[in-house]
C-alpha positions as CSV (number, residue, x, y, z in Angstrom):
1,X,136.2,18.1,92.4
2,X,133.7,16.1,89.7
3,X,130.7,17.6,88.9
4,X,128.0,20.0,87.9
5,X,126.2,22.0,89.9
6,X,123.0,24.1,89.2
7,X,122.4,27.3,90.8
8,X,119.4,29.7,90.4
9,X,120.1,33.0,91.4
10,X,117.1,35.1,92.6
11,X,116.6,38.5,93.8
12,X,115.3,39.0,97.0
13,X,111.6,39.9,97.1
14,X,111.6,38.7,93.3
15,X,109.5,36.2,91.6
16,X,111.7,33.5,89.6
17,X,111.1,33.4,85.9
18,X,108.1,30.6,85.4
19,X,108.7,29.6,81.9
20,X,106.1,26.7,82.4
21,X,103.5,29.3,82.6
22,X,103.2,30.2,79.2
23,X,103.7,26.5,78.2
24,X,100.6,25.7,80.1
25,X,98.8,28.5,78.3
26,X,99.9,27.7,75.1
27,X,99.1,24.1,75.5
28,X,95.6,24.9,76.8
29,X,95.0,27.0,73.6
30,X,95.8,24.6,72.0
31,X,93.7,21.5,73.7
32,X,91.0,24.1,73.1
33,X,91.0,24.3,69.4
34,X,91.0,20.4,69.4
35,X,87.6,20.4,71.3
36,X,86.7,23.0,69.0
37,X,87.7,20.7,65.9
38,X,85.8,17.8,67.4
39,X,83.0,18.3,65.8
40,X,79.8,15.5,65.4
41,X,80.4,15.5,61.6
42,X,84.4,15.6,62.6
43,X,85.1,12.3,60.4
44,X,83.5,13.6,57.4
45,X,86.4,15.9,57.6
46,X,88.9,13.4,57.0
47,X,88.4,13.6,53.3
48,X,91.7,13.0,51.4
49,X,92.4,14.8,47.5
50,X,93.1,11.6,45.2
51,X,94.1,13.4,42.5
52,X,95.8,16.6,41.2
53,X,92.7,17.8,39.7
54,X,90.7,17.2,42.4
55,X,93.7,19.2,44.7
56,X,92.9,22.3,42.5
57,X,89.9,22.7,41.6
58,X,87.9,21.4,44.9
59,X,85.4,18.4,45.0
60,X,87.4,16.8,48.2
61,X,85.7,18.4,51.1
62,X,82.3,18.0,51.6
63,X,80.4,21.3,51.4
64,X,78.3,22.6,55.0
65,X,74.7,21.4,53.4
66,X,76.8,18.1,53.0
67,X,78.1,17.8,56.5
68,X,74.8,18.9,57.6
69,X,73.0,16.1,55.8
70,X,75.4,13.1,56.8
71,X,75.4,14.8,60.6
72,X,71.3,14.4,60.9
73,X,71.4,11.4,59.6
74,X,73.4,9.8,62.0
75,X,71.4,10.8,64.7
76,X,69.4,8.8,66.3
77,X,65.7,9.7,68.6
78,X,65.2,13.4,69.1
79,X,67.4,14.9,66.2
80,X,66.5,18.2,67.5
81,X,67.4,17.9,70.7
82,X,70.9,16.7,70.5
83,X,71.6,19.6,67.7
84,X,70.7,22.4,70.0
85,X,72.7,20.6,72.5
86,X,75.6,20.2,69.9
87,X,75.3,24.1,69.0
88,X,75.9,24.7,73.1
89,X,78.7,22.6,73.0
90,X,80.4,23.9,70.5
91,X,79.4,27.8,71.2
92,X,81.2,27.1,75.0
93,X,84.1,25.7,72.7
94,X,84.2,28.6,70.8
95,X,84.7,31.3,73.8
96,X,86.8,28.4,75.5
97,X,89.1,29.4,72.6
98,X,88.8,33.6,73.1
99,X,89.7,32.8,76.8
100,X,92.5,30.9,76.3
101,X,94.3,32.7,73.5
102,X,93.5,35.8,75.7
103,X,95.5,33.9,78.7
104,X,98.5,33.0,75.6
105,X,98.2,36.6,74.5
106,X,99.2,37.8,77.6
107,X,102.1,35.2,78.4
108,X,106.0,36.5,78.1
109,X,106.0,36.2,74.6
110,X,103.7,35.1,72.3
111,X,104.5,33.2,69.7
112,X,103.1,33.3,65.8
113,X,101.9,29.4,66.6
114,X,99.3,31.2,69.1
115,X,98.3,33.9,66.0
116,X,97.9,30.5,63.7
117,X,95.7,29.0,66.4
118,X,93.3,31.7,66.4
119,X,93.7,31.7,63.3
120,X,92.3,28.0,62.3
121,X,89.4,28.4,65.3
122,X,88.1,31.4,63.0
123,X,88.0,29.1,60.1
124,X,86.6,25.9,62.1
125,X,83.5,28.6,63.8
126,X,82.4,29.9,60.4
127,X,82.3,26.5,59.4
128,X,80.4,25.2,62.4
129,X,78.5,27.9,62.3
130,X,77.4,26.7,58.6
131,X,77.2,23.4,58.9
132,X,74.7,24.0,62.1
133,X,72.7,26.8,60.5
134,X,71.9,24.4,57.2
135,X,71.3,21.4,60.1
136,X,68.6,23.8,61.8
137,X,66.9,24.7,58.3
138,X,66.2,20.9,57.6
139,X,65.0,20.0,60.5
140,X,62.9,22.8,60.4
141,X,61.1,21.2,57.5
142,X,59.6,18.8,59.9
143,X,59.9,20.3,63.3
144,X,57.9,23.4,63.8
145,X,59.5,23.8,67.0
146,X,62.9,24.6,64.9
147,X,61.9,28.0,63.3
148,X,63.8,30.8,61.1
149,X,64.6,32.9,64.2
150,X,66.4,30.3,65.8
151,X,68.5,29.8,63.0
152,X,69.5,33.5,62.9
153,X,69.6,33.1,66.8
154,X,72.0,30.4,66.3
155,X,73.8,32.2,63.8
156,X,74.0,35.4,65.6
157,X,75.5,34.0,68.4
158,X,78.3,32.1,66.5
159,X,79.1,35.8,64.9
160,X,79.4,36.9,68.4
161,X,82.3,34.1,69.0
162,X,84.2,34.3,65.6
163,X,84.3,38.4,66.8
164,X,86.1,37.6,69.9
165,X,87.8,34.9,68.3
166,X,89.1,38.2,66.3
167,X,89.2,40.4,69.0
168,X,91.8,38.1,70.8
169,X,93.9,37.3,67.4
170,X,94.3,41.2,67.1
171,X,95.4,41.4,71.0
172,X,97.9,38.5,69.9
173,X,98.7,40.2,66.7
174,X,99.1,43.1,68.0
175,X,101.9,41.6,70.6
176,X,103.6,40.0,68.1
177,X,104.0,42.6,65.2
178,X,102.8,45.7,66.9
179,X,100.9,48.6,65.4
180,X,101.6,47.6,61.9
181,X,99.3,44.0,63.0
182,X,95.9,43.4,60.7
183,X,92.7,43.6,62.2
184,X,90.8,40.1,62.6
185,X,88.1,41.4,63.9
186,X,87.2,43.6,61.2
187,X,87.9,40.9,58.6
188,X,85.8,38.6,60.2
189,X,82.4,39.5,58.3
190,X,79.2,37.8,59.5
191,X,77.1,35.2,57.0
């Protein structure tokens, strides 16, 4: 007799493994920080280092004020209005994120690609943050309706997201290397 046969063997009243489950997480968590990355000033990002100098010693990436600058002045009609709906976006992006790395956290295993996930949507909310708090600040030069306590609004909330964007990478931290994990929640200081 030819062959190969498959055979899954499963206890009775028990559940079969589902190792698509954390795949599906993981993916998600993923998919999530692209959104997150996809940001209006996104192709400003793209910025390649030319040189070895220029590799050490900075110059290749433009700064927030920068991205800030070329962001406004791309838009077109109510500036305002499409920044404050930018800011929501991204802010639901943000906690989109927490959510999903809390869903990966609690999968079989996590996996250090999860940690380095959380890891780079810490880095691309500060930055978003910035880059949105320095937008606010020059349109509030000619919009009275943009004023200094919706800047600190705006950047109080984006604290509140890079803390559970912390508050998740400890819970995945935590599963991976146990008590001896950092904390990235309390490295994760507000500007």
């Amino acid at each position: 007799m030819t062959g190969c046969a498959s055979v899954e063997v499963v206890m009775p009243g028990a559940k079969p493994v589902a190792d698509a489950e954390p795949r599906r997480e993981r993916a998600e968590l993923t998919a999530s920080l692209d959104r997150l990355e996809d940001s209006p000033w996104a192709e400003n990002k793209a910025v390649e280092t030319d040189s070895f100098v220029q590799a050490l010693f900075g110059g290749g990436a433009p700064s927030p004020k920068e991205d800030a600058e070329r962001y406004l002045a791309d838009l077109e009609g109510q500036a305002t209005l499409t920044v404050r709906r930018d800011i929501e976006a991204t802010l639901s992006a943000v906690w989109n994120v927490a959510r999903n790395g809390k869903e990966a956290a609690s999968a079989l295993e996590p996996v250090q690609g999860d940690l380095r996930t959380l890891e780079a949507a810490i880095v691309e909310a500060r930055r978003c943050r910035l880059v949105y708090a320095e937008a606010l600040k020059m349109l509030g030069d000619d919009d009275p309706s943009v004023t200094r306590d919706e800047v600190r609004l705006v950047k109080s909330r984006f604290n509140q997201a890079i803390m559970e964007l912390g508050r998740t990478a400890d819970l995945v931290s935590t599963r991976l290397e146990g008590d001896l994990a950092p904390s990235y929640a309390q490295n994760t200081p507000a500007l």
